[in-house]
C-alpha positions in Angstrom: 21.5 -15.1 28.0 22.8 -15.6 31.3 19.7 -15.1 32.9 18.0 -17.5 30.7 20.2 -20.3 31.8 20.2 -19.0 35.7 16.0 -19.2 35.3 16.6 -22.7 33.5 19.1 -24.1 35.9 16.7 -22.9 39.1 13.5 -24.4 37.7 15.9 -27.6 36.8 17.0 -27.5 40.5 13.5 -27.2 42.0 11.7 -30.0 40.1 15.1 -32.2 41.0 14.1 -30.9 44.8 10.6 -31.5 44.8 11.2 -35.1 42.5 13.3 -36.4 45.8 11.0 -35.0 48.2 8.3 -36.8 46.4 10.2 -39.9 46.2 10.9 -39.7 50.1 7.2 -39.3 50.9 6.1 -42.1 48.5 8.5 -44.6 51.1 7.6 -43.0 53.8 3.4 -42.9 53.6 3.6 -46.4 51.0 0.2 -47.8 52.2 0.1 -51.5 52.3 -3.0 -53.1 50.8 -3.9 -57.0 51.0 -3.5 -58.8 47.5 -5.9 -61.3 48.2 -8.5 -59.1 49.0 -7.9 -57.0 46.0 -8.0 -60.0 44.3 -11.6 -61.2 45.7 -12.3 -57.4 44.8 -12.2 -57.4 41.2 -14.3 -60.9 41.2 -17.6 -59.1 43.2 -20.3 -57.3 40.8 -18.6 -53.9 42.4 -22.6 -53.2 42.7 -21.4 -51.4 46.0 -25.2 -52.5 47.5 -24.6 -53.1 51.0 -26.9 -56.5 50.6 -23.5 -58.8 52.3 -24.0 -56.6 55.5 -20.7 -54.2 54.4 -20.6 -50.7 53.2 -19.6 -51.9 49.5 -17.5 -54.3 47.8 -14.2 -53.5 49.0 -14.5 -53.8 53.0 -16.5 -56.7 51.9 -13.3 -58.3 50.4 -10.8 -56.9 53.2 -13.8 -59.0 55.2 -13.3 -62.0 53.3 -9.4 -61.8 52.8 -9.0 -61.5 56.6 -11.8 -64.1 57.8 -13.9 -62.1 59.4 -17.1 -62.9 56.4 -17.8 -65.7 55.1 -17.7 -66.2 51.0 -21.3 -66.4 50.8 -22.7 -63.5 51.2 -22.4 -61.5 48.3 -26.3 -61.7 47.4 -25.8 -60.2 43.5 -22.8 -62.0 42.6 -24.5 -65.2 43.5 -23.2 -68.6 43.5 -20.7 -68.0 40.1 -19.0 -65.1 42.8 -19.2 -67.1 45.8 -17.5 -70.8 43.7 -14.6 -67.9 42.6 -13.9 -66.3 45.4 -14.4 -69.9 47.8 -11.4 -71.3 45.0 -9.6 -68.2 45.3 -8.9 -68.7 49.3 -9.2 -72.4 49.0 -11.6 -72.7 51.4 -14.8 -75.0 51.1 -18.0 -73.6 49.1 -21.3 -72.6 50.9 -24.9 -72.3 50.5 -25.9 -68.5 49.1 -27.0 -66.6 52.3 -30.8 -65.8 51.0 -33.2 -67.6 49.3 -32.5 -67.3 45.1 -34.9 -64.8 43.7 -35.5 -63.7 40.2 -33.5 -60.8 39.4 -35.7 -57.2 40.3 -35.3 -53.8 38.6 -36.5 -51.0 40.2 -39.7 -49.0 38.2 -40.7 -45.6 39.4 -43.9 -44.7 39.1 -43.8 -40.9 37.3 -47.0 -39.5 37.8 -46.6 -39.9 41.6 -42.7 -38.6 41.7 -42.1 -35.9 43.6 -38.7 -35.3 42.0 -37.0 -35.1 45.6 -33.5 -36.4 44.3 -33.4 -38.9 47.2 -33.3 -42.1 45.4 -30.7 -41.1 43.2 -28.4 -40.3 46.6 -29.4 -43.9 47.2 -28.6 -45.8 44.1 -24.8 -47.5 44.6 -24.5 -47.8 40.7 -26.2 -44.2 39.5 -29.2 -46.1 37.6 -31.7 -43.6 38.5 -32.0 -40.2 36.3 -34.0 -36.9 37.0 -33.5 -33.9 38.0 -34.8 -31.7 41.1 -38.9 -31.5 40.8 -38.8 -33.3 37.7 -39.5 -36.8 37.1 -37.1 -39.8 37.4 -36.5 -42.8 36.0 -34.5 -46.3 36.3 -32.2 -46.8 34.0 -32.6 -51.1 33.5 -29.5 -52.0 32.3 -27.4 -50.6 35.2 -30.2 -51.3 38.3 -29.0 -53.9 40.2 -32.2 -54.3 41.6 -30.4 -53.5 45.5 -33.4 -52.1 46.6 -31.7 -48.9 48.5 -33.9 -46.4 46.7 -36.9 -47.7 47.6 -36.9 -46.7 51.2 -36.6 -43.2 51.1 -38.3 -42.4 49.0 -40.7 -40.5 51.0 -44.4 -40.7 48.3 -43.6 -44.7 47.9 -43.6 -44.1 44.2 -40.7 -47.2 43.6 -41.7 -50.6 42.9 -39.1 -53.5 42.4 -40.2 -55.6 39.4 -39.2 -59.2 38.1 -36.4 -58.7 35.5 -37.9 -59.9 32.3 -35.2 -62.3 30.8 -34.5 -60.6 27.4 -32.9 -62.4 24.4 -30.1 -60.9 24.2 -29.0 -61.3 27.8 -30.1 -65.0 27.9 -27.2 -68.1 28.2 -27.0 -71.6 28.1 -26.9 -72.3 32.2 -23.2 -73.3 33.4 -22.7 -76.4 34.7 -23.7 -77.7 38.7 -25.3 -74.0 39.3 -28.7 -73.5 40.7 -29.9 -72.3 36.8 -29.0 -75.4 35.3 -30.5 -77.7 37.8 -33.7 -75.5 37.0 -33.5 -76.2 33.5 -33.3 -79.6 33.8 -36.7 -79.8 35.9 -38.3 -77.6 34.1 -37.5 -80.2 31.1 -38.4 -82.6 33.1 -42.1 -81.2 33.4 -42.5 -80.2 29.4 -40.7 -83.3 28.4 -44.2 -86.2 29.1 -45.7 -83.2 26.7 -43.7 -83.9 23.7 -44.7 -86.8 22.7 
């Protein structure tokens, strides 16, 4: 019996030890992170696509947070991401960096893959599946349409392809964006038609 409570008293003693120890190193190594740029974090896509110039979303933000990037420049988040983040800091909106494109997916091309594995080292968001020697394919739903994989890929098997707008990812347009001023041209051009 005694030895039972010796053994518990011991183990009680160590966990006490290492719980202080832990609690020392956790003051001692506390990193300090930037709460705005965490916060302009969770507002970017998190597609990770290296399209703003930055190695992914999060030095991205740490860019914005600090002023060393502007708020424009997240290419997939588009203007809905830039109007957040440019409230966010309270700083003036700006024009989206590149020209607006229709959304691409990638589409490989199976009867020329080689199965060499390197575009799915290059996808950011893991939308490419296959196996060594074996075919691949995109997975649409997740392809942010960042083109990384189509460069090295070494046959030139990837092509990036127009998104089709399917029904059950359409929306009415938000207000003042670039979608609803399309809209309202392209009514503009069916409307002489209706009557």
């Amino acid at each position: 019996m005694t030895q039972l409570l010796a053994a518990i008293l011991s183990f009680s003693a160590f966990a006490l030890l290492f719980g202080v120890v832990l609690a020392i190193a956790s003051r001692v190594f506390k990193i300090e992170g930037n709460p705005m740029a965490d916060n302009i974090e969770t507002l970017l896509p998190q597609t990770q696509c290296g399209q703003c110039g930055f190695p992914g979303c999060k030095p991205y933000a740490a860019a914005v947070a600090s002023g060393e990037a502007e708020v424009n420049q997240c290419v997939p988040g588009g203007e809905r991401t830039m109007l957040q983040i440019a409230g966010l800091m309270g700083v003036e909106p700006k024009n989206i960096e590149e020209e607006p494109t229709a959304p691409m997916i990638a589409f490989v091309r199976e009867d020329e893959c080689i199965g060499c594995t390197l575009c799915i080292k290059a996808c950011p968001v893991d939308a490419i599946i296959g196996a060594p020697k074996q075919y691949h394919t995109i997975i649409t739903d997740h392809c942010t349409g960042c083109t990384l994989c189509v460069e090295p890929c070494p046959v030139d098997c990837i092509d990036m392809l127009i998104k089709p707008e399917l029904l059950e990812h359409w929306s009415w347009p938000l207000p003042d964006t670039a979608r609803a001023q399309l809209a309202i041209e392209r009514k503009g051009q069916h409307a002489p038609h209706a009557t």
